[in-house]
C-alpha positions as CSV (number, residue, x, y, z in Angstrom):
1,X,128.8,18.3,121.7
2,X,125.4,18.4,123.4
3,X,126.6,20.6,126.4
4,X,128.1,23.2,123.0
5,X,124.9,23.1,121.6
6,X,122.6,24.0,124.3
7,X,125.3,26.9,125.5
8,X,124.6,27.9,121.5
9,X,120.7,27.7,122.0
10,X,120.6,29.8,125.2
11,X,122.7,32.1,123.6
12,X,120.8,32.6,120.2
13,X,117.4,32.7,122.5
14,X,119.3,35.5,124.6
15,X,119.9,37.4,121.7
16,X,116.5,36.9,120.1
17,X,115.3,38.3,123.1
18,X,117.5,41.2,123.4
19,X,116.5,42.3,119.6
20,X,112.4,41.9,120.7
21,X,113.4,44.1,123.9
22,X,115.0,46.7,121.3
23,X,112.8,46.3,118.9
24,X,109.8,47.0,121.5
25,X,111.9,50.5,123.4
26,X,112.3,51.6,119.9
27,X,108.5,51.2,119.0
28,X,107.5,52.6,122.5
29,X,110.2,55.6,121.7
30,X,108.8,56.1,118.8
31,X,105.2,56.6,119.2
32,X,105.8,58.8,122.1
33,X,107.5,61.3,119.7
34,X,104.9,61.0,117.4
35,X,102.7,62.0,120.2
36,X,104.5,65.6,121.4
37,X,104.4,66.4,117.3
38,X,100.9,65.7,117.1
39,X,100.0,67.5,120.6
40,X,101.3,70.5,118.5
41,X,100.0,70.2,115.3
42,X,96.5,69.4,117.0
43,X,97.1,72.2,119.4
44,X,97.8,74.8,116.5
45,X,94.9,73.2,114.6
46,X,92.4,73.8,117.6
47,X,93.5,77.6,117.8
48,X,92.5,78.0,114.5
49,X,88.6,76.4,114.7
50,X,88.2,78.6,117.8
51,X,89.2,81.5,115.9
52,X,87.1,80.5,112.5
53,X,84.2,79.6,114.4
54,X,84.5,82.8,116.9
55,X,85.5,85.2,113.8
56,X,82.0,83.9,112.0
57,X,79.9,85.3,114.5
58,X,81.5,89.1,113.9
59,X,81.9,88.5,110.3
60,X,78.0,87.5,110.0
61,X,77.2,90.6,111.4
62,X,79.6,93.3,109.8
63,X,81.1,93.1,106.6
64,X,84.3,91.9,105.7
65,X,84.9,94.7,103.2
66,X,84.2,97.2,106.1
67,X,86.7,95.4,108.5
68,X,89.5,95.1,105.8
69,X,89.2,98.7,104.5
70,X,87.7,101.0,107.2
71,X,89.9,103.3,108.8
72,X,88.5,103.5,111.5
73,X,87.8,101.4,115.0
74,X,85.3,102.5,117.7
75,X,83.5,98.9,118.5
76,X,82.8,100.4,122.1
77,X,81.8,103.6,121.0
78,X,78.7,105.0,119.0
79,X,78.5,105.0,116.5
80,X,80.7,102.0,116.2
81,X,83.1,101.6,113.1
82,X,84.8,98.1,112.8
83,X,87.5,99.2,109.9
84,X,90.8,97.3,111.2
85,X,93.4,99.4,109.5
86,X,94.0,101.7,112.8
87,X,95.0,98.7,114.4
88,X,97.1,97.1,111.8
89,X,98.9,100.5,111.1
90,X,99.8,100.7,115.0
91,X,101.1,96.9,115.2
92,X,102.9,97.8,111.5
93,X,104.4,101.0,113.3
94,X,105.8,99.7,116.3
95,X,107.3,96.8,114.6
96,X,108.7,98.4,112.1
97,X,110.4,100.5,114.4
98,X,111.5,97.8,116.0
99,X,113.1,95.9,113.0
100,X,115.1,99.6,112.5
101,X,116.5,98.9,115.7
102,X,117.1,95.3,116.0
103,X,118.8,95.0,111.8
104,X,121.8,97.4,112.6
105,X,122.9,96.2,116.1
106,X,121.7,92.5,115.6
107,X,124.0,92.0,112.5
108,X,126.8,93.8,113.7
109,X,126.9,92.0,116.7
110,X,126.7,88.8,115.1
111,X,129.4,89.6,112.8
112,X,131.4,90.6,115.7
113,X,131.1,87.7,117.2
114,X,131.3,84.8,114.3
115,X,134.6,87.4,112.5
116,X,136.3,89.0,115.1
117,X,135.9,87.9,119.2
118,X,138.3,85.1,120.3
119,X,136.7,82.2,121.9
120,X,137.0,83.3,125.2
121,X,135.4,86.9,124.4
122,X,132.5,85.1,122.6
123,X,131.5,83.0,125.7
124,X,131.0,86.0,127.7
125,X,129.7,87.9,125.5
126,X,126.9,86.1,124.1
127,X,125.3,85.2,127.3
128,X,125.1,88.8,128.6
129,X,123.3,89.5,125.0
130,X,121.1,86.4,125.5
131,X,119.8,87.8,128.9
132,X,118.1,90.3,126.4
133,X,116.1,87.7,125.5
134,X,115.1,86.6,128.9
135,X,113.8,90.2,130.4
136,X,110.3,89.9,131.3
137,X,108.0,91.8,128.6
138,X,106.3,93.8,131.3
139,X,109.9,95.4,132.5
140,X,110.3,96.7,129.2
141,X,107.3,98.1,128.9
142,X,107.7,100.1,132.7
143,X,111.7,100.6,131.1
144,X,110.0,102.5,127.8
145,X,106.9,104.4,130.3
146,X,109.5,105.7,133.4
147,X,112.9,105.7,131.5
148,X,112.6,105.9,127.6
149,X,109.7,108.8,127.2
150,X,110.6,111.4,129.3
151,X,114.4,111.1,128.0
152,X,113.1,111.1,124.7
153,X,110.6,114.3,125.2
154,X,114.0,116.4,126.0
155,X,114.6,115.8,122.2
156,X,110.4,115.7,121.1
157,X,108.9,118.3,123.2
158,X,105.5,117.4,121.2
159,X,106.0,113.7,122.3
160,X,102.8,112.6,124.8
161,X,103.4,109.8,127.7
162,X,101.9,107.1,125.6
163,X,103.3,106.7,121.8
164,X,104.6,104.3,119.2
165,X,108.5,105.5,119.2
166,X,109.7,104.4,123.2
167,X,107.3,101.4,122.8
168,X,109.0,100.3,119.2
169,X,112.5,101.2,120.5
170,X,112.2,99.6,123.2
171,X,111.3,96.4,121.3
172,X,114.0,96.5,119.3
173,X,115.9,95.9,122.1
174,X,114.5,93.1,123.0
175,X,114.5,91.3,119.8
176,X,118.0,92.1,119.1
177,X,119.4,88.8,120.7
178,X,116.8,87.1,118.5
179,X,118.9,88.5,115.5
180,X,122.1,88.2,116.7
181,X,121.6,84.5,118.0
182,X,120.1,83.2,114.5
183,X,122.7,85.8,112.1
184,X,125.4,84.3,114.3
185,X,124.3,80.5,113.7
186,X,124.2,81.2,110.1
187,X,127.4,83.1,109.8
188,X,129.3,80.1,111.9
189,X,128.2,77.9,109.7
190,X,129.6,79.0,106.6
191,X,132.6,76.6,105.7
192,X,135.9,78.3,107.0
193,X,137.8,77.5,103.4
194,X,135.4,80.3,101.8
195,X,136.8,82.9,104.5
196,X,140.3,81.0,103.8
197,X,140.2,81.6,100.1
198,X,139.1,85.1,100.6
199,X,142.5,85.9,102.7
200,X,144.4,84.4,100.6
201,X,143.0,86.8,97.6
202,X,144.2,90.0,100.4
203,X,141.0,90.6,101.8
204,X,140.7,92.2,105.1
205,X,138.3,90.4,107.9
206,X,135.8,93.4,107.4
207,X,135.8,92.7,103.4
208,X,136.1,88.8,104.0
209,X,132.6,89.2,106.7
210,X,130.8,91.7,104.4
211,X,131.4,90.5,100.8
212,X,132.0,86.5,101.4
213,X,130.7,85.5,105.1
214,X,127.1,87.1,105.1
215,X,126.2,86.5,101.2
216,X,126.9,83.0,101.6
217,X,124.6,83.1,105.3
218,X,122.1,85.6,103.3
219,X,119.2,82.3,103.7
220,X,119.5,82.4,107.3
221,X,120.4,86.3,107.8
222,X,117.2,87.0,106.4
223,X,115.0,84.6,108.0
224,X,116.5,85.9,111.5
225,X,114.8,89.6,110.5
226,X,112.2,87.9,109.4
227,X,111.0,85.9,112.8
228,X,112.2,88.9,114.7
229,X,110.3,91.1,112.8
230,X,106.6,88.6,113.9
231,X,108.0,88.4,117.4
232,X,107.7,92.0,117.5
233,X,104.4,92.0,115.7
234,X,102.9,89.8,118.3
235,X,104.3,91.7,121.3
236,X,101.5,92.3,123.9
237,X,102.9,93.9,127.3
238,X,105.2,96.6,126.2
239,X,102.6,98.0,123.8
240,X,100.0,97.8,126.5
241,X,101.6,99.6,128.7
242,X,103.8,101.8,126.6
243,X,101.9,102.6,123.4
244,X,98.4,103.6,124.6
245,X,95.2,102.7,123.5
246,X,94.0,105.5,121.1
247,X,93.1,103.4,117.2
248,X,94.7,105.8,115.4
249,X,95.9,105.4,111.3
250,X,99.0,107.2,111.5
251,X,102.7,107.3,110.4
252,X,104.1,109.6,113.4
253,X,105.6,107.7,115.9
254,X,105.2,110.8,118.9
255,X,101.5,110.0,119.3
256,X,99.4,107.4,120.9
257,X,98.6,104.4,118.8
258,X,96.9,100.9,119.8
259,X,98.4,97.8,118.3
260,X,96.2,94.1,117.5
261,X,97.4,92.7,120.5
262,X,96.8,95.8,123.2
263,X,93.5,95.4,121.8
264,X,92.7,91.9,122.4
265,X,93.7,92.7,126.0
266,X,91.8,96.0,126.1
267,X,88.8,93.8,125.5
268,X,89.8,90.4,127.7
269,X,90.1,92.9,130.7
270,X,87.0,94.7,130.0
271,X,83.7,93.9,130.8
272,X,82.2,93.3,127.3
273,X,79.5,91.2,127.6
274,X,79.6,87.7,126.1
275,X,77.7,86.9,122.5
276,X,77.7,91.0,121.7
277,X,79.5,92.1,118.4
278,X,82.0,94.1,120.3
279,X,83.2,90.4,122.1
280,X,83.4,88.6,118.8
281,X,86.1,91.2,117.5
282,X,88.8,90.1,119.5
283,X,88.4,86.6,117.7
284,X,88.5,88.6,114.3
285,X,91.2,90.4,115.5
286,X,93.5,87.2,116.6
287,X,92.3,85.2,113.4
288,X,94.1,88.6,111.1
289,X,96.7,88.7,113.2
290,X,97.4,84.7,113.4
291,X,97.4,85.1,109.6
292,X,99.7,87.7,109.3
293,X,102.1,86.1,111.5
294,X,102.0,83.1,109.5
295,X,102.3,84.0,106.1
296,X,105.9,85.7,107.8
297,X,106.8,82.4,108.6
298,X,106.1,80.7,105.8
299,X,107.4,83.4,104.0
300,X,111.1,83.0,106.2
301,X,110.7,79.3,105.3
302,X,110.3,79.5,101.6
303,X,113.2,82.1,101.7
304,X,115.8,79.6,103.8
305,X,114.7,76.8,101.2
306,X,115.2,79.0,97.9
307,X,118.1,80.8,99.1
308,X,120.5,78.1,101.0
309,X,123.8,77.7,100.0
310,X,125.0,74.2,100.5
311,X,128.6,73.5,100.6
């Protein structure tokens, strides 16, 4: 009896043990999650001070009303203007060109390959369209200078080297895996009953992927265009290189436009002197566009939530 109830007690103190251990890895497991999510959130947080505090300076020199509604931007030049819509009408331009690009092909390859590729097609397929995705920036901005232009100047003889059309076509490109990817996600995870039940009514697999597989994936269709289309908006190198630098408020895509971010860059590489107006705009600059990239996600956010279908 005695020897049975010590083997009991050692064995109940083992366990004990064991749970504390658990319990203690958990804890420890934890916290250290905790900490990445708040290295981000404090990260993100941090960004935005600079860019408040930074923003003030410009702001409590020229007015706000002037920056939101002048059309036009010559900070470096005299006399300066500090109106913001040339800038936000080239970053609008090339993205939206971009979005015309990246809709069409995106979709239809991701209805390709949730509907009709086999298995063995999708797993060699996808990763070649991924590698999109993986191209350094800067290459497609040389790819739309060397390649895209002077192809496309055989068709726009008016075209100059630098414009809005090769740099916005060429970012199409490169956010079409960025559609694709998410439209496909959303697509595969519609429940393969509805598709069933819409076979069984003699629909074809075009009908069956147009009228029953993307309506019930509309949620996450959308929100794919939707963080495509603020990828493109924050693009840097290929509009550097492949849009010029000319603050220009126009809709034609064959001339030379300057976009938020070339800016910002324009400026960082310059030799603007620190504390003057013209430094402080790149801070008012990257606080609009912050903002407008933002409001798209929330925006794609609030859409997914409204919108889901759940099955």
């Amino acid at each position: 009896m005695g020897s049975a109830r010590t083997t009991i007690d050692v064995s109940t103190l083992s366990l004990g043990r064991l749970r504390k251990q658990s319990r203690l890895r958990e804890a420890v497991i934890q916290r250290l999650l905790l900490a990445c999510a708040l290295i981000s959130v404090f990260t993100t947080i941090g960004i935005v001070i600079i860019l408040v505090v930074q923003a003030a300076g410009f702001f409590s020199k020229v007015s706000i009303l002037e920056f939101f509604t002048g059309t036009q931007w010559t900070p470096l030049f005299q006399p300066q203007h500090f109106g913001v819509l040339p800038l936000v009408g080239g970053t609008l331009l090339t993205a939206g060109i971009a979005i015309l690009v990246a809709i069409p092909i995106g979709l239809a390859a991701a209805v390709y390959l949730s509907e009709y590729a086999q298995d063995r097609v999708r797993r060699i397929v996808k990763p070649f369209l991924e590698i999109l995705a993986g191209i350094p920036t800067v290459v497609y901005g040389y790819f739309a200078l060397t390649f895209l232009t002077p192809l496309l100047q055989n068709i726009f003889p008016d075209m100059i080297v630098f414009n809005a059309l090769s740099a916005g076509l060429v970012m199409g490109i490169m956010i079409i895996p960025m559609v694709s990817s998410l439209s496909e996600d959303a697509m595969v995870a519609v429940p393969r009953s509805l598709r069933d039940a819409g076979y069984g009514l003699g629909a074809t697999r075009y009908e069956v992927a147009t009228r029953v597989v993307m309506p019930a994936a509309v949620s996450g269709i959308v929100a794919a265009c939707i963080l495509a289309l603020s990828r493109a908006v924050g693009e840097t190198m290929i509009v550097v290189i492949a849009a010029g630098s000319t603050p220009k408020l126009t809709l034609n895509p064959l001339e030379s436009i300057q976009t938020m971010t070339a800016y910002i860059v324009q400026i960082s590489l310059g030799e603007t002197p620190h504390g003057t107006v013209e430094y402080y705009t790149i801070f008012a600059v990257g606080l609009l566009l912050f903002f407008m990239t933002l409001l798209m996600n929330l925006f794609s956010q609030w859409f997914v939530g409204r919108y889901r279908e759940k099955y």
